[in-house]
N, C-alpha and C positions, 0 to 999 in steps of 0.2 A: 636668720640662718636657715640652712636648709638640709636636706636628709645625712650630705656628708658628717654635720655635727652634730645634730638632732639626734641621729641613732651611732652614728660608726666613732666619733668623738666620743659621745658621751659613756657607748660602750666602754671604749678602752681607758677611760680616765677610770671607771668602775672598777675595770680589770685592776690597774698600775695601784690605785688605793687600797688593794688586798680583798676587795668586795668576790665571795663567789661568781662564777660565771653563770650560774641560773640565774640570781636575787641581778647580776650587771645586765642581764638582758632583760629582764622586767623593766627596769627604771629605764634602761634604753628605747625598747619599744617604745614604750607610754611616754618619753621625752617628743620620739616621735610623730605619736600615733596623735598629740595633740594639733598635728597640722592637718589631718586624716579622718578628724572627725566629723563628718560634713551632714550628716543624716541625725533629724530627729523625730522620726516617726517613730508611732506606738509601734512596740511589735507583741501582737496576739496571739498568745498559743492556744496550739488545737487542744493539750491538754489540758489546759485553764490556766488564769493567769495572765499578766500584760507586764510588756518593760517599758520604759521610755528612755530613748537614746535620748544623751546630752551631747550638744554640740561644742565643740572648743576652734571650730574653719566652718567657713564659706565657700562654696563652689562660686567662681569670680565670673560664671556665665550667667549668674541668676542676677536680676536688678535689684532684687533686695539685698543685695550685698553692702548697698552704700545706703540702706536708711538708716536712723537712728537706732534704734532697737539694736540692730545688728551689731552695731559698731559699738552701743554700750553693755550687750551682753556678751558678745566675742572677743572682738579686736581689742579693746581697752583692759579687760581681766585676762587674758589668755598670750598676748601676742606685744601690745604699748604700757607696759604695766607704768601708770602715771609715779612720776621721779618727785613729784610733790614739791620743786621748788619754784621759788617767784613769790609772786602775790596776787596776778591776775589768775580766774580758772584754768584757761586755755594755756597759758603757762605751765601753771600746776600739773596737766594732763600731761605736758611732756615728759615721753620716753628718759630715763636716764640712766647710763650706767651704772651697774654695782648700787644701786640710791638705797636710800633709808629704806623705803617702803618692799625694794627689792628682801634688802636682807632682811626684815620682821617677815617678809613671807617666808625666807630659811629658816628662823626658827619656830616659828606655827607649826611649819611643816615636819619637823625632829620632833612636837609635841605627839601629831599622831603617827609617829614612824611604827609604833608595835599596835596600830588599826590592823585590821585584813587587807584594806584598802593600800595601806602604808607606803609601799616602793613604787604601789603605779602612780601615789600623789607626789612622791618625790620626783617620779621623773618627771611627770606634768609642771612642779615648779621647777626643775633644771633647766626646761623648755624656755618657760619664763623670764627668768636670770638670766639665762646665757641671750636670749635677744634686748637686754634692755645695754645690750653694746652695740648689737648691729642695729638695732631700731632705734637709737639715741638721738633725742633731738625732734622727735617725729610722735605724735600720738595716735588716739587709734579712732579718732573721729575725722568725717569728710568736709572738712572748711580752708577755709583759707587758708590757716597757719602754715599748712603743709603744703602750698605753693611754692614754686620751683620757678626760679626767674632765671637761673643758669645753671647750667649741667654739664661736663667734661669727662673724659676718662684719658686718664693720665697714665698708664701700664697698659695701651694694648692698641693696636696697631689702628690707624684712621679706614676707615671701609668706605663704601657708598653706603653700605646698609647701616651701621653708626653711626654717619652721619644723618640717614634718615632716619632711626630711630632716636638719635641725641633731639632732631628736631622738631618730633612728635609729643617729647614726654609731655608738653602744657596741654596735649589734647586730653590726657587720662586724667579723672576726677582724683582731687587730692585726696585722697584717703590712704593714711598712712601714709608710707613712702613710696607711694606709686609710682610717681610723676620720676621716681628715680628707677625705676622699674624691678632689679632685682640687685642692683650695684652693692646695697651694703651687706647681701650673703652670701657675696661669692668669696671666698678668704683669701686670693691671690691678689683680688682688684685693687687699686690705690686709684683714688677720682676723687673730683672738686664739684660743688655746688656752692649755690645761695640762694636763699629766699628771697617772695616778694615781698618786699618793703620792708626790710632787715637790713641793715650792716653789717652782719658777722659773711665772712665767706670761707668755708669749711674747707682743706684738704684733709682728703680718711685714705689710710693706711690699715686697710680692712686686715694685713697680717695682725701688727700692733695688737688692734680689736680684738681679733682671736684667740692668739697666744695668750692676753691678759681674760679674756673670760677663761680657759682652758685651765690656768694656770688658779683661778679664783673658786672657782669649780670641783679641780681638785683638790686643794687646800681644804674647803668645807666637807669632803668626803671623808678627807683623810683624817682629820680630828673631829669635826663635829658629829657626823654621823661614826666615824668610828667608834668616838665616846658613849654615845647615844645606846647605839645597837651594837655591841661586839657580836651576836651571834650570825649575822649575815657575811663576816669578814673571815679568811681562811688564810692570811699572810700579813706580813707588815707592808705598807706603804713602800712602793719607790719614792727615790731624792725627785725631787725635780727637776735639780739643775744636772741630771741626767738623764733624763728624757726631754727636755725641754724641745733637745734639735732638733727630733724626730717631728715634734709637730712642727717646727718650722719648717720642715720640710717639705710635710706631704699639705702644708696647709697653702705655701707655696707653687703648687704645681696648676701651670694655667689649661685647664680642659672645662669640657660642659659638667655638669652634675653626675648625666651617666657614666662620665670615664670616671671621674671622681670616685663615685660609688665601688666601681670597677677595682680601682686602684688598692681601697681602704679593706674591702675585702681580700685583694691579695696579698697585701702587708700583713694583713693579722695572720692568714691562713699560716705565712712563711716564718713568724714569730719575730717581725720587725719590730714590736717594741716590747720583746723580750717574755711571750706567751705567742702561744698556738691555738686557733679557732678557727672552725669554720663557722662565720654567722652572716647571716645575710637578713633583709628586712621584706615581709611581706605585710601588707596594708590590711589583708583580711584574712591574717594567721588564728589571731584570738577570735573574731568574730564566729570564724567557724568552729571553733575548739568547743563552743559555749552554744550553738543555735544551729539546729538544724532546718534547712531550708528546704523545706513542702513541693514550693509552689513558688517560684521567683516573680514570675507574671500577675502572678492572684496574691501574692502577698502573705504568702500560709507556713509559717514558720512553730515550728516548736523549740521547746528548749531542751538541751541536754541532759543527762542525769547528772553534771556536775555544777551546772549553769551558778548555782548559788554562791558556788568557793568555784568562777572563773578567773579567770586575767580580764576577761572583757567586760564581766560585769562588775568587778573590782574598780576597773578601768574608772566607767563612767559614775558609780560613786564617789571616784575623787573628784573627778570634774564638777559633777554636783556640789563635797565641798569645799574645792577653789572659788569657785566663782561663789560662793555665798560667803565665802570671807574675803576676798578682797573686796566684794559691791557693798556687804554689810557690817562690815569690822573694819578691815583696812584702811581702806580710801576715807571711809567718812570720819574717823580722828582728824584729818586734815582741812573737814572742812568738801571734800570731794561727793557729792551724792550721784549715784547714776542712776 
């Protein structure tokens, strides 16, 4: 999935659960911000002291994007969270909706909801969740599995340039769902694939996908976490099957990402699903709240006077412990070691 859900969904599903709108924009960011985190250098202050940024993305222009390492410290905890069923490993590694493994990471994650860290770890595994619908099927390593023997798109008009990208995709290394290029996060799209040397031939109904993570999502807000934490929540819950249309609708609308974006911020502003915002998503909002930057070229940063109780450094202590419970607790009950 991609920014529309990551931040503007996840926002409003926070909102519609009765969650404040400061504590709905934390977890929304940090749902975000987990595709955003691409940098892990030290950063050194002039005052004393060092931080080390945690990565949750890859920048997909560097070649280390598809070694090992990358793929079992990123992609596989952060992004293909393994559905653990089958019996072979590479099996086991597959993505799967809603899976077991998914929901022990919801309630880990209600374990340290009253951390300091707490709402950015939630958003971090909202992030999580809500891709193991569009990432389904696909894991988060570069092999074979994730080879792509045919590819279609079924909702959207035949181009030349479709066509020449439809005929490219076996050029792109399988990693993840590359070879499929960005098909299963767009929420309008409906498209067919099959792997090599598979049987099963997929058609995704990328709405379906949506609505059902959307809808699973807020259900867990709405009781789980509401049971959990009441103090973050300031209303009751809306029904669902009264908003539901709403997101078919806007999940429905065929544009690039940016109109998208575009769109989800004019709905709220207007109070289309029944609340008024202006919110919009900046990649280096926290970053700057928390670190002041010296010297961009020279690399000479200090920290804030609030740096300790930031959003950013909040931030990446939960990424720190996401990925040490799914690589160290999670996965390996199953038999999984990375």
């Amino acid at each position: 999935m991609q920014l529309d859900f990551h931040f503007y969904t996840i926002y409003t599903l926070c909102m519609l659960s009765g969650i404040k709108h400061e504590y709905s924009k934390k977890i929304s960011y940090a749902s975000q911000h987990t595709d955003d985190a691409k940098y892990n250098h030290e950063l050194e202050f002039v005052s004393g002291g060092r931080f080390q940024q945690q990565m949750s993305a890859h920048k997909f222009i560097d070649p280390r994007v598809f070694d090992n390492k990358t793929c079992y410290d990123i992609f596989l905890p952060f992004h293909f969270l393994s559905g653990v069923e089958g019996q072979e490993f590479y099996e086991m590694l597959l993505c799967r909706e809603n899976s077991v493994t998914a929901n022990e990471l919801l309630n880990d994650t209600l374990r340290t909801l009253d951390k300091p860290y707490g709402l950015q770890r939630l958003g971090v595994t909202l992030h999580v969740y809500a891709d193991t619908w569009s990432h389904q099927d696909f894991h988060g390593l570069n092999r074979d599995g994730n080879k792509i023997d045919y590819l279609d798109l079924l909702n959207t008009e035949k181009t030349f340039i479709n066509e020449v990208v439809l005929g490219t995709s076996k050029l792109i290394p399988p990693l993840g769902h590359g070879q499929v290029y960005t098909y299963p996060d767009e929420p309008y799209l409906r498209w067919e694939y099959s792997k090599c040397n598979a049987e099963e031939h997929y058609k995704i109904n990328n709405l379906d996908r949506f609505i059902d993570a959307a809808f699973h999502i807020f259900s867990f807000l709405a009781n789980q976490v509401k049971e959990h934490t009441p103090v973050i929540f300031e209303k009751e819950p809306a029904k669902w099957n009264e908003i539901e249309d709403k997101f078919i609708e806007i999940f429905s609308i065929r544009e690039s990402l940016e109109q998208r974006e575009i769109i989800w911020q004019r709905r709220i502003s207007e109070g289309f699903f029944g609340f008024k915002s202006n919110i919009e998503y900046n990649d280096r909002e926290w970053f700057y709240e928390a670190v002041e930057v010296k010297n961009k070229d020279l690399h000479i940063y200090d920290k804030k006077e609030k740096f300790q109780i930031s959003d950013w450094k909040y931030f990446h202590d939960a990424l720190t412990l996401h990925k040490f419970y799914v690589k160290n607790e999670l996965l390996p009950k199953y038999g999984i070691i990375t």
